[in-house]
C-alpha positions in Angstrom: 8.2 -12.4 -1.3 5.1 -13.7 -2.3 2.1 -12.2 -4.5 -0.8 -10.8 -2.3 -3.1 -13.3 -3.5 -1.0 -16.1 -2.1 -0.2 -14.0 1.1 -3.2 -12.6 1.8 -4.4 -15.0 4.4 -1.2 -14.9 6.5 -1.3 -11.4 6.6 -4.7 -11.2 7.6 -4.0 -13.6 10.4 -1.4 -11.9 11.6 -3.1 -8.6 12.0 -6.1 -10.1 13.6 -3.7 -12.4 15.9 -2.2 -9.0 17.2 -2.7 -8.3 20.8 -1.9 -5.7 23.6 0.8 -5.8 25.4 0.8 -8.0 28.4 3.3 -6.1 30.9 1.5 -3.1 32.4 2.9 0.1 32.2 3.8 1.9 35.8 1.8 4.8 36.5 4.1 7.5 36.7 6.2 6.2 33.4 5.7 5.9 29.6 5.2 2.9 27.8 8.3 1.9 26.4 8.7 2.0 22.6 11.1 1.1 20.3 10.5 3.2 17.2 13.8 3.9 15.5 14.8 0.2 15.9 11.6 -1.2 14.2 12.0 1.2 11.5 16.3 0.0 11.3 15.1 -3.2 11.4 12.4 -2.6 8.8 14.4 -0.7 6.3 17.0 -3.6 6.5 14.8 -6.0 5.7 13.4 -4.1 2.3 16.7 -3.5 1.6 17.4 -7.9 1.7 14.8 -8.8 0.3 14.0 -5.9 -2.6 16.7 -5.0 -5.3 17.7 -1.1 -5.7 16.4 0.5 -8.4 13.8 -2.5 -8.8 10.6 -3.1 -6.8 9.5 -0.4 -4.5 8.1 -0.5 -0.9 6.4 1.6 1.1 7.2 1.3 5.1 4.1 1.8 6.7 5.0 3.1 10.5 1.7 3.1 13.0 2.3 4.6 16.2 0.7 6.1 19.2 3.2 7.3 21.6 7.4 8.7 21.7 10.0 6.5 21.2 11.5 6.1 25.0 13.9 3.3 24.0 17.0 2.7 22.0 17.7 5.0 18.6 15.2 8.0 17.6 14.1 7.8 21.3 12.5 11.5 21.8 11.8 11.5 25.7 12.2 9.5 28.7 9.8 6.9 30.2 9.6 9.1 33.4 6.9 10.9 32.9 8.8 13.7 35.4 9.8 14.6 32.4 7.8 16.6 29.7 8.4 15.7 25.8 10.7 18.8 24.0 8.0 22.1 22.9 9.1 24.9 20.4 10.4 26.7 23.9 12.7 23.8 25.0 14.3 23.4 20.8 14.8 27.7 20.9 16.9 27.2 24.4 18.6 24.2 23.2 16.8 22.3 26.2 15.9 19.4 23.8 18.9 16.7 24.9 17.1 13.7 22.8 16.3 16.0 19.7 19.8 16.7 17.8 20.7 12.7 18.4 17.3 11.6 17.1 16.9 13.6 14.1 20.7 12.8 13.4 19.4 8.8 13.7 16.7 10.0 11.1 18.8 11.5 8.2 21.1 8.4 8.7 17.8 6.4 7.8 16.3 8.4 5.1 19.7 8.3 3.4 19.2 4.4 3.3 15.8 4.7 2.3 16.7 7.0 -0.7 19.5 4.8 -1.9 17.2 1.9 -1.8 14.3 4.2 -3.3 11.9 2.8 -0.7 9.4 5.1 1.2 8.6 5.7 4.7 5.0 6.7 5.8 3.7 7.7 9.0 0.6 7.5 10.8 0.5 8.9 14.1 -2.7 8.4 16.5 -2.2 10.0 19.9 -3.2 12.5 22.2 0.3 13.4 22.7 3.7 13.6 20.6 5.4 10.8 18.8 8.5 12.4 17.8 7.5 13.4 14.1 9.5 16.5 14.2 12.5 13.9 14.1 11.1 11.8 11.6 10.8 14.8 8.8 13.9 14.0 7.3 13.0 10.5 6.7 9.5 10.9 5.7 9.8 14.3 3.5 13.2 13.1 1.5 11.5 9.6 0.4 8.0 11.7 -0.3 6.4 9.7 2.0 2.7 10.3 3.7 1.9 11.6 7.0 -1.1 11.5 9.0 -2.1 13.3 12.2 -5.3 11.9 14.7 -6.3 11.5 18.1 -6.7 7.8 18.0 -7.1 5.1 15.6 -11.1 5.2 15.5 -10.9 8.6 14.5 -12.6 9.1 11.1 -9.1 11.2 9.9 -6.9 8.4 10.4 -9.6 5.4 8.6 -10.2 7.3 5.6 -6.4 8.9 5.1 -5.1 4.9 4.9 -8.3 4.1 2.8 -6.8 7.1 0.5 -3.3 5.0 -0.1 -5.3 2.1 -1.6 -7.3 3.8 -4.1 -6.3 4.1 -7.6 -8.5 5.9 -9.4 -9.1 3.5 -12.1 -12.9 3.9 -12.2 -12.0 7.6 -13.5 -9.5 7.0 -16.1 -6.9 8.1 -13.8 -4.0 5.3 -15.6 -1.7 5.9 -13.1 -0.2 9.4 -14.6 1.7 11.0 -11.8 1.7 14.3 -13.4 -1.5 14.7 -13.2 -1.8 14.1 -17.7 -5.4 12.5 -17.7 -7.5 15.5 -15.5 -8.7 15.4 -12.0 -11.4 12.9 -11.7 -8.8 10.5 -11.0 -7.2 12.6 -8.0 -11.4 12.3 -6.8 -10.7 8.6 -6.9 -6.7 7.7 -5.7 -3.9 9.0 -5.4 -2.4 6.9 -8.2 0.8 6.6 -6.4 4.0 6.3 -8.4 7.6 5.1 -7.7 11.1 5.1 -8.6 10.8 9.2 -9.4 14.1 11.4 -10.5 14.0 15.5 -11.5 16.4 16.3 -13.2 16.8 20.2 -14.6 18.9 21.6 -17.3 18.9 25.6 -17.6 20.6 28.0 -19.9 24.1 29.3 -18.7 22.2 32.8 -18.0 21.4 30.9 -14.8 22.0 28.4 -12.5 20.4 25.9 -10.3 19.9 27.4 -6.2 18.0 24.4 -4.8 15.0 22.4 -4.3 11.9 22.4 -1.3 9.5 19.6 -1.6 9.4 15.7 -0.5 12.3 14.9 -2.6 16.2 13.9 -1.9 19.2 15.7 -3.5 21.4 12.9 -5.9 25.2 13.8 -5.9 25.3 15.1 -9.4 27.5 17.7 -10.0 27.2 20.6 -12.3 28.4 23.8 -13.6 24.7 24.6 -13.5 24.6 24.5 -9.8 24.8 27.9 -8.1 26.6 28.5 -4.9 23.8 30.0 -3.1 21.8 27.0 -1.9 18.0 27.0 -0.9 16.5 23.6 0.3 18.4 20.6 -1.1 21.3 22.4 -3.1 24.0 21.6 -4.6 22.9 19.5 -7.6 20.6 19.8 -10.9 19.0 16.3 -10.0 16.4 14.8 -7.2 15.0 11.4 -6.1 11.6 11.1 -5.7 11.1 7.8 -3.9 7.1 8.4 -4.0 5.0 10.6 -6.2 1.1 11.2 -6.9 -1.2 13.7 -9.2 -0.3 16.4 -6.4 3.3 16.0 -5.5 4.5 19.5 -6.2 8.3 21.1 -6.3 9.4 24.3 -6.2 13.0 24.9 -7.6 15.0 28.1 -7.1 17.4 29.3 -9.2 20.4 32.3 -9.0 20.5 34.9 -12.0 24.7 35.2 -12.8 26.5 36.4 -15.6 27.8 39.5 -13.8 31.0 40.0 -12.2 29.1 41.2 -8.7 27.8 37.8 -8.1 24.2 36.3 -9.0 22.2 38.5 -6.9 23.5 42.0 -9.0 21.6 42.2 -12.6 23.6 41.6 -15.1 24.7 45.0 -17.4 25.3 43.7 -21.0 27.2 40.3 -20.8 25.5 36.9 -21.6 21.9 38.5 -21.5 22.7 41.2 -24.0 23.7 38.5 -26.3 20.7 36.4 -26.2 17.5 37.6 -25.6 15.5 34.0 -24.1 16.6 31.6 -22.2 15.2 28.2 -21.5 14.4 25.8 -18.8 13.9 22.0 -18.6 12.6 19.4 -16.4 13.3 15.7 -17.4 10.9 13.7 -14.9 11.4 10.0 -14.8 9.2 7.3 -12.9 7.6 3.9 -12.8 3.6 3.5 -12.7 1.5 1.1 -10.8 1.6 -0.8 -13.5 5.0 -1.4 -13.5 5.6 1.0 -16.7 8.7 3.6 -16.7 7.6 6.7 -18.2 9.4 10.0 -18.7 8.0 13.6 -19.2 10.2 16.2 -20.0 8.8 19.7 -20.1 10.7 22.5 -21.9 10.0 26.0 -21.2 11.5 29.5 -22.7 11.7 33.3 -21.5 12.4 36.4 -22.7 15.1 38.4 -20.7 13.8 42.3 -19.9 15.4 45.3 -19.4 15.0 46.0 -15.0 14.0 49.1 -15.2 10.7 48.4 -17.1 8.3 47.5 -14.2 5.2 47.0 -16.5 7.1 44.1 -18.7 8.1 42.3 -15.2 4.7 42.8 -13.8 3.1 40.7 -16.7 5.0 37.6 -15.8 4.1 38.2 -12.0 1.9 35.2 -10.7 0.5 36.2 -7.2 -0.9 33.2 -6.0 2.1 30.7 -7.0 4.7 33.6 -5.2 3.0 33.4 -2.3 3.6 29.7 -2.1 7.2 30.2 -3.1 7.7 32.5 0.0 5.9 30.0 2.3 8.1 27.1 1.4 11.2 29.7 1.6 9.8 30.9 5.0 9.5 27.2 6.1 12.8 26.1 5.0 14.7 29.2 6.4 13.5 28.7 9.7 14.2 24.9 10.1 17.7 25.4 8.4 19.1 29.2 10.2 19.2 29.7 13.7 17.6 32.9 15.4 16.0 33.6 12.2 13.5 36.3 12.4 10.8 35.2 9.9 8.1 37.9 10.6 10.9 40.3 10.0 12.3 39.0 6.9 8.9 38.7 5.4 8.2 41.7 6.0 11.3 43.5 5.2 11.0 41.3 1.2 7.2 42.7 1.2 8.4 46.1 1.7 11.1 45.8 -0.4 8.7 44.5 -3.2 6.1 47.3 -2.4 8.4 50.2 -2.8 9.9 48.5 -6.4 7.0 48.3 -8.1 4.1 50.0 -6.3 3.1 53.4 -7.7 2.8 56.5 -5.4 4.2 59.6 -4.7 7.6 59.7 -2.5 6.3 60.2 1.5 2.5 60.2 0.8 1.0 57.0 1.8 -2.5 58.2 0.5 -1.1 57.6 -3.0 0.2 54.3 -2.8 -1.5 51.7 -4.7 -0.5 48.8 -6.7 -1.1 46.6 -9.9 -3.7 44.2 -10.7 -1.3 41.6 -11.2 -0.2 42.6 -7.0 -3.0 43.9 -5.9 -3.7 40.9 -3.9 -0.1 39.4 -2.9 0.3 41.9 0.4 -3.0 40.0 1.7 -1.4 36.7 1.0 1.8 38.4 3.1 -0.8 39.0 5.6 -1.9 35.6 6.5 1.1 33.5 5.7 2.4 35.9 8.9 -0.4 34.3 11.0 -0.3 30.9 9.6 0.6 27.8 11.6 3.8 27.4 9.4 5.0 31.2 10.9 3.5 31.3 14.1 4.2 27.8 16.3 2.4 29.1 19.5 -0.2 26.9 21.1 1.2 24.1 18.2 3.7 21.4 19.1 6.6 20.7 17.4 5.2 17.4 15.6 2.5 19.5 14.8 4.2 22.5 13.4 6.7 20.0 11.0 3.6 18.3 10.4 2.2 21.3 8.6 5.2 22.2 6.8 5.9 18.9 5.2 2.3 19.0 3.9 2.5 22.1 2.6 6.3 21.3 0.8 4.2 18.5 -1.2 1.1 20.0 -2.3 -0.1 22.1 -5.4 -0.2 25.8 -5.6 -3.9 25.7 -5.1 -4.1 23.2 -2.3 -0.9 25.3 -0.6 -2.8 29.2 -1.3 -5.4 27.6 1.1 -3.4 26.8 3.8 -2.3 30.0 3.7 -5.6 32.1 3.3 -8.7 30.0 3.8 -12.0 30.2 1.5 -15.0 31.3 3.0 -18.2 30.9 1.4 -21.7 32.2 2.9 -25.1 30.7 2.9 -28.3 32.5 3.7 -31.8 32.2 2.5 -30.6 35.5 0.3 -29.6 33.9 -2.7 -26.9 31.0 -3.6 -24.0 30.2 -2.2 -21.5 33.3 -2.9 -17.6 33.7 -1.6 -17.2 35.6 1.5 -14.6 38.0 3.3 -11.8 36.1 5.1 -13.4 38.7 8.3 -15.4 38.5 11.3 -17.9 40.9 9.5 -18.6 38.1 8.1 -20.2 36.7 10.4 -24.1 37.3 10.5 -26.6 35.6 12.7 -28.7 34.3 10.0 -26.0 32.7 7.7 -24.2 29.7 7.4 -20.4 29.6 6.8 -18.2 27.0 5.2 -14.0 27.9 6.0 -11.8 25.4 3.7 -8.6 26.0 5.8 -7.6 22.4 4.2 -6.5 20.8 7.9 -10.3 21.8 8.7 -13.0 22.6 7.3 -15.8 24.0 9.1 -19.8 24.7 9.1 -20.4 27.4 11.4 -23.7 28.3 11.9 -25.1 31.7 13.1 -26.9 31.8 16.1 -30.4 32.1 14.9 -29.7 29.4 12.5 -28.9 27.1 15.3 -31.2 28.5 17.5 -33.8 27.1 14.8 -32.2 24.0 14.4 -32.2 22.8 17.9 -36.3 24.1 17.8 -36.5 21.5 15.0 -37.6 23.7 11.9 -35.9 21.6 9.8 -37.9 18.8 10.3 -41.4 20.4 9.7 -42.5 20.6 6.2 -43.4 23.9 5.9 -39.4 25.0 6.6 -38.3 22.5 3.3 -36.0 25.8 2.1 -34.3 25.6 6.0 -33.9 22.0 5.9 -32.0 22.8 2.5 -30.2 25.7 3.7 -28.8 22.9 6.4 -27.9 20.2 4.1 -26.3 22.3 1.2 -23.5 23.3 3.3 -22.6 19.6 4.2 -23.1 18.4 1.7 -20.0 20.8 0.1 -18.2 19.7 3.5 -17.9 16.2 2.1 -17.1 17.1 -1.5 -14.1 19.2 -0.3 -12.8 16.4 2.1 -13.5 13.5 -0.7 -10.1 12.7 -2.4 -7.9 15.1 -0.4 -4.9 13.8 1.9 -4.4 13.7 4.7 -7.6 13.7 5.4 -9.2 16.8 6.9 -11.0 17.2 10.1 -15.1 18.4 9.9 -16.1 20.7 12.8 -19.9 21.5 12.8 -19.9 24.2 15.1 -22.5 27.0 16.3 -21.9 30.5 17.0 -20.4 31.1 20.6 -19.6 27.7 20.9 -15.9 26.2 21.9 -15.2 25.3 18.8 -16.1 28.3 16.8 -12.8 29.1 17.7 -11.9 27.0 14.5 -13.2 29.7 12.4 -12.2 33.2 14.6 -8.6 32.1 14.4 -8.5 32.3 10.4 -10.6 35.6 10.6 -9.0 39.0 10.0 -9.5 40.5 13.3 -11.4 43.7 11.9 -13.4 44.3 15.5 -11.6 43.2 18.5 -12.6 44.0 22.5 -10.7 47.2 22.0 -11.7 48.8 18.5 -13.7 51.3 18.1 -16.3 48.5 15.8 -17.4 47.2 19.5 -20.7 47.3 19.9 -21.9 47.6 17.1 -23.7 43.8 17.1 -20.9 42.3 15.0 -19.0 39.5 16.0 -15.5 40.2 18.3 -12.2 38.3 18.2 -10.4 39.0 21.4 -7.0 39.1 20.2 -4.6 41.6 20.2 -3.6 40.7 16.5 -3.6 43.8 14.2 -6.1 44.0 11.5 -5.4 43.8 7.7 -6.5 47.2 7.2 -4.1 48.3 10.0 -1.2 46.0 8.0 -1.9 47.7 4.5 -1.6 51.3 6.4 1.9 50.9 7.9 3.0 49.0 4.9 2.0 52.0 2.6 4.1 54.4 5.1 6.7 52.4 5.1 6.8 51.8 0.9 6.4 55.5 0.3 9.6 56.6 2.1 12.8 57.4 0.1 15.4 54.9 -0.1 
């Protein structure tokens, strides 16, 4: 292997020598592709010519169609036969789906051992087969990209986002995010050659791991026998890793005879009142430095049956992401699981334990400000695209989920529940409902929904922008109101990954849709709100306020 400076040029030729493919494809059949092989014959050849455990590499896999040919192949080249939907996988009618995603894990366990890491960028109109790939690409934290083609602006500046470093900002390569955010602005500062390794008092044990890492075979007496995610060890590979690489570990209360769900009556925990947790993170920088972090944490063991003491270490926002990436990994790992069911049944569960209210009087019900807001998170994680897979594909739905697996808790509480923020000639730019009340003729809305972000303009606004206000001096505040909202468009989409996709939108357009499906559907085309000039979702989709009624009925009832 040769430095880039003394390979550069052959590169480049070879790129720019690339040409389309000379045989034409029939009409009624699918251009043949050999995915799976190229990626074999590509993870061989890292594996030759790079030592394990030394130099890292990053396969970069660009493709715009399903593999029809040899290993990993998805569908068939007659196009008589349509590619595998959610439908097809529920009814086992997926014959090419088992084999390929088999093919898959056989290669991400090669990646893994070699510590190299694959990355995906798919540009097509229709599936490529990345529900397959997950295994590969989520256990060597690789990066995935979704677009309609390769001029799309989603796809250009997602593989401009690999490149950057950040070094303008001070960013120095720190993985863990040590040196501030500017840097994240700037690169990703992508990092290599990553383990996690935890250590835990004997008060508990390890349950498992969800995020874009790969379980090592280390055993433990720390490793509990319930497994969540990758189980069954204390320590993880991390082929890739940047400033927002995120894991979420689970771990089993024991030291009771009735097993590590049951709390524990005396015992261990009457003996010692903390106990301690520690993450040992190693990895190698751009630079080519090793570095380790280790960060040592301590609690204090309370008594169950004083709510108040287990509210104050309740964090909302990072349990709601804890449930999605539990949701997510439930429902790719059990079959006929019922994830609207089960979330709702832990809500419940969690309402009735700690709300306070009077037994069968739902009028009393009300909850902490530590919880106030968690049943709203409940809300829309159960109309999120990780929960609900209708009109999404299955590349798109494990596309979603391995995203959210790798983010932070901030980046993951917006998938889940979008901000909205409202601009009017009214005053500055201020937060807004997650509603269609929302919506107001005169206003401008930005949604942050992280895959999207959208302007939406009211219709009077847009009725005066296609009149041309904007452009007349005497509307200079209009043309501002305009710009302003754009302008916070770009900022949000600078520096994240993948890129996301900008919709400027009016309102009753077709792609106002965007924003109505993140909307609580407060007025619908049968509530009694119709009518009344606000905005109406037609969907049949209950209403939060609707939600938070039958969940206080059901809370309040004896147990």
């Amino acid at each position: 292997l040769l430095p880039l400076s003394e390979g550069e040029f052959v590169l480049s030729e070879l790129l720019e020598n690339l040409t389309v493919d000379s045989f034409r494809t029939p009409v009624d059949k699918r251009a043949s592709r050999c995915t799976g092989t190229a990626l074999q014959v590509a993870t061989a050849l890292a594996g030759a010519c790079l030592t394990p455990g030394g130099s890292a590499t990053r396969i970069m896999l660009f493709v715009g169609g399903p593999a029809t040919e040899g290993q990993g192949s998805v569908v068939q080249r007659e196009k008589t036969e349509a590619i595998r939907s959610h439908k097809d996988l529920v009814k086992d009618q997926a014959p090419y789906f088992q084999k390929a995603t088999q093919f898959y894990e056989s290669l991400a366990h090669q990646l893994v051992l070699q510590g190299h890491t694959l990355d995906v960028f798919a540009c097509a109109l229709d599936q490529v087969g990345l529900a397959e790939m997950k295994p590969a690409v989520e256990r060597t934290g690789g990066m995935v990209a979704l677009a309609e083609s390769y001029h799309h602006q989603t796809f250009k500046d997602s593989l401009r986002q690999i490149f950057l470093r950040g070094e303008a900002a001070g960013g120095g390569g720190d993985a863990a995010g040590k040196d501030g955010g500017a840097a994240k602005d700037e690169g990703l500062n992508i990092c290599s050659h990553g383990t996690v390794e935890v250590f835990c008092s004997k008060d508990i044990k390890v349950a498992g791991c969800v995020g874009p890492c790969a379980p090592l075979d280390k055993k433990s007496p720390l490793v509990s026998e319930n497994q969540v995610g990758m189980g069954g060890t204390t320590v993880w590979r991390l082929c890739s890793l940047s400033q927002s690489t995120t894991l979420c570990v689970y771990f089993d209360i024991v030291g009771s005879k009735e097993g590590p769900n049951q709390q524990p009556q005396g015992g261990m925990m009457g003996q010692s009142q903390q106990f301690f947790l520690q993450f040992q993170v190693k990895y190698t920088t751009l630079e080519g430095e090793g570095r380790m972090r280790v960060i040592t944490l301590t609690r204090h063991w309370t008594d169950g049956g004083n709510v108040q003491d287990l509210l104050a270490g309740f964090d909302q926002e990072a349990s709601a992401v804890i449930m999605a990436r539990l949701l997510s990994s439930k429902m790719e790992s059990e079959e006929e699981f019922n994830a609207t069911r089960w979330l709702d049944r832990a809500l419940i569960r969690l309402c009735s334990r700690f709300g306070d209210y009077r037994t069968e009087d739902p009028t009393s019900f009300q909850l902490s400000p530590q919880m106030s807001i968690y049943p709203q998170f409940m809300f829309n994680l159960r109309r999120s695209q990780f929960v609900q897979v209708f009109n999404n594909s299955p590349d798109e739905t494990a596309y979603f989920r391995m995203v959210l697996c790798c983010e932070d808790a901030f980046n993951s509480l917006v998938m889940i529940q979008p901000t909205l923020t409202s601009y009017s000639f009214n005053g500055p730019p201020e937060p807004a409902l997650l509603d269609v009340a929302s919506i107001a003729a005169d206003r401008i809305l930005l949604l942050d929904a992280f895959f999207q972000v959208v302007v939406f303009h009211g219709s009077t606004i847009a009725q005066w922008r296609k009149a041309k206000y904007h452009e007349r001096p005497e509307h200079a505040a209009f043309a501002q109101l305009l710009t302003t909202p754009m302008e916070d468009a770009k900022e949000i989409i600078k520096g994240r990954f993948p890129v996301p996709r900008l919709v400027d939108c009016d309102q009753h357009g077709s792609q106002a849709r965007f924003l109505l499906a993140k909307l609580n559907p407060s007025s619908t085309y049968n509530s009694s709100m119709q009518g009344s000039g606000s905005e109406v979702i037609m969907t049949d989709d209950v209403s939060l306020q609707v939600f938070m009624d039958h969940l206080r009925k059901l809370a309040v009832q004896p147990s």
